[in-house]
N, C-alpha and C positions, 0 to 999 in steps of 0.2 A: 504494500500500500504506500503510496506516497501524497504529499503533502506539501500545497504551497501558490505560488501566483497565478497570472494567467500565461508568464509567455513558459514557466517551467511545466504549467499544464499543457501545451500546447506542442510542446516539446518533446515530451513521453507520450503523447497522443501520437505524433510522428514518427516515433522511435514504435510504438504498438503497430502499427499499418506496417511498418517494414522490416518487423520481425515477430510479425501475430504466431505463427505457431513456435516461438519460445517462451514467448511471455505472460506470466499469470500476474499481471499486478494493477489494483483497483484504486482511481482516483478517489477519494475520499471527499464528497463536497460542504460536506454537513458541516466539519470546521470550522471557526474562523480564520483567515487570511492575513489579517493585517498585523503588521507589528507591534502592534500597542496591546494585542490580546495574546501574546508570549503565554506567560501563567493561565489564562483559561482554557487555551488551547491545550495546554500542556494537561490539566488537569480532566479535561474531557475525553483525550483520547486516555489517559491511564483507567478511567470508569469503562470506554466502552471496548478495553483491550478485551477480555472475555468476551463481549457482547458481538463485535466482530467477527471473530475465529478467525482472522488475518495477522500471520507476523513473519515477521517484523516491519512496523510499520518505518516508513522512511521519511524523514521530516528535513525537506529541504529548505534552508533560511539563506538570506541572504544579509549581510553580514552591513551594509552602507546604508540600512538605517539606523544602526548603532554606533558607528563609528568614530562620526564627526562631532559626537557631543558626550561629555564627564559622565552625566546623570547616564544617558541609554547607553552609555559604555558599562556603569557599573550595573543597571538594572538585569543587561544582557552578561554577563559575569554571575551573578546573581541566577538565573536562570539557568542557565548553561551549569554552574556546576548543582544544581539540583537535577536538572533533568539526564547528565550526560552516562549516567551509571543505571538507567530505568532498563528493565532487562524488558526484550521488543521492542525498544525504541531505538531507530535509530539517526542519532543526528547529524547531520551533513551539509555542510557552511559553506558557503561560497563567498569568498572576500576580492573582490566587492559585492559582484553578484553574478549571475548565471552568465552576464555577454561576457565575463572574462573566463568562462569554460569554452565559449563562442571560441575566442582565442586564441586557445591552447589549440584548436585543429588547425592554424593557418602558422604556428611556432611556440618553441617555448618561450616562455617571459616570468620572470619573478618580479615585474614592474609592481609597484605599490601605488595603489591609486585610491582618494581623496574621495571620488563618489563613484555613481556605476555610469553617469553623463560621462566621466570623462575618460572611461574605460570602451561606452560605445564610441566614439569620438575615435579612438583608435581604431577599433574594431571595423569601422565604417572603410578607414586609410590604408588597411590593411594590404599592401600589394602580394599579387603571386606571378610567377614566371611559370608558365605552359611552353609547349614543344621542344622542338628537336634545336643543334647547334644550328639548323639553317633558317628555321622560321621560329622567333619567339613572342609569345603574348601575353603582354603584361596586364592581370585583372584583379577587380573587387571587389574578391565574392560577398560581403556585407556592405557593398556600396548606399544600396539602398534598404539597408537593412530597418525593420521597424518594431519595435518590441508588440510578441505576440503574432506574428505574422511571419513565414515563411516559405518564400517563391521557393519554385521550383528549383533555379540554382544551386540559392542556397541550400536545399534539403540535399542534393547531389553532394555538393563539398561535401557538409557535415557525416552522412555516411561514408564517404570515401575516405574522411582521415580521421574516423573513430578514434583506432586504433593510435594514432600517431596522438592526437589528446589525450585519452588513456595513459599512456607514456610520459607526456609534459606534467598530467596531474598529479602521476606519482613521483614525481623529481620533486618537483613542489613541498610534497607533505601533508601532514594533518593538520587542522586548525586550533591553533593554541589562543589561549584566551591572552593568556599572559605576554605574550607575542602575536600580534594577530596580521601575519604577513598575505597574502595574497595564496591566495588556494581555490582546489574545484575538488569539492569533495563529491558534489553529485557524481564523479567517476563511479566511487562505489556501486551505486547502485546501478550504472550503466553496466558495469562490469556483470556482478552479483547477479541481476534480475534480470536485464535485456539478452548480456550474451550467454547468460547463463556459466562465469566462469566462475563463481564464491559458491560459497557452502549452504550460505541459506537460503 
């Protein structure tokens, strides 16, 4: 089960269409969404973890609404070490936020970025080199990128360098409260759930 916006729903909706017969995993809509309901969210899915009979539930946060200010830095500290030992739950931080998973399929980067505007900003600039030594073409693939929406292109890139994001997210690491550098932890569950390479 996973959990969280509309472009990361949107996202594992895409990721389900193009790998429907590996994947068992159920959006959860009943939640709340937003940042500010951390602790009720948190405490509703520990009530309806029985009620469910789905786990581990995967709870995707995006980490640049906490960032930029003391209070929701400590609030989000505060939550995080209650929540991050709940057995079925599993939580997975993107810092900044899901377009710097975007990212990691077009290179690696440990850049540390200030909000997720200026993480798409990159992401948008992104060039790539296509063909051979005789003909080369230079593109970008989230030129027009828009959150929550994904052309056709762009769904082609993202498939095609899974795997190579995969790779960048585990160079990266885990997201430490205490250090809280730049990560894509929704790999996990790309990995785990989509390709079916983890245990649970």
């Amino acid at each position: 089960m996973y959990i969280e916006g509309e472009t990361e729903e949107e996202y594992i909706n895409f990721l389900k269409s193009k790998f429907r017969d590996k994947i068992n995993i159920k959006i959860e809509p009943e939640f709340p969404k937003e940042p500010q309901n951390l602790d009720r969210t948190l405490e509703e899915i520990k009530s309806k973890l029985k009620e469910l009979g789905i786990s581990p539930i995967y709870w995707i946060i995006d980490f640049d609404h906490f960032n930029n200010n003391i209070n929701e830095r400590r609030r989000f500290e505060n939550f995080w070490n209650n929540a991050k030992n709940i057995k079925d739950i599993k939580l997975l931080v993107n810092n900044p936020c899901i377009e710097f998973w975007f990212l990691l399929h077009l290179k690696y980067t440990n850049k540390s970025y200030t909000s997720c505007g200026e993480c798409e900003e990159d992401l948008k600039k992104e060039e790539i080199i296509l063909g051979n030594r005789k003909k080369k073409v230079k593109i970008k693939p989230f030129q027009n990128y828009k959150k929550g929406k994904f052309d056709e292109k762009i769904k082609t890139f993202l498939i095609e360098n899974l795997d190579s994001a995969i790779e960048n997210a585990k160079k990266l690491g885990t997201f430490d409260t205490n250090n809280p550098k730049s990560c894509a932890e929704i790999y996990l569950l790309v990995e785990e759930k989509i390709l079916n390479k983890g245990k649970s």
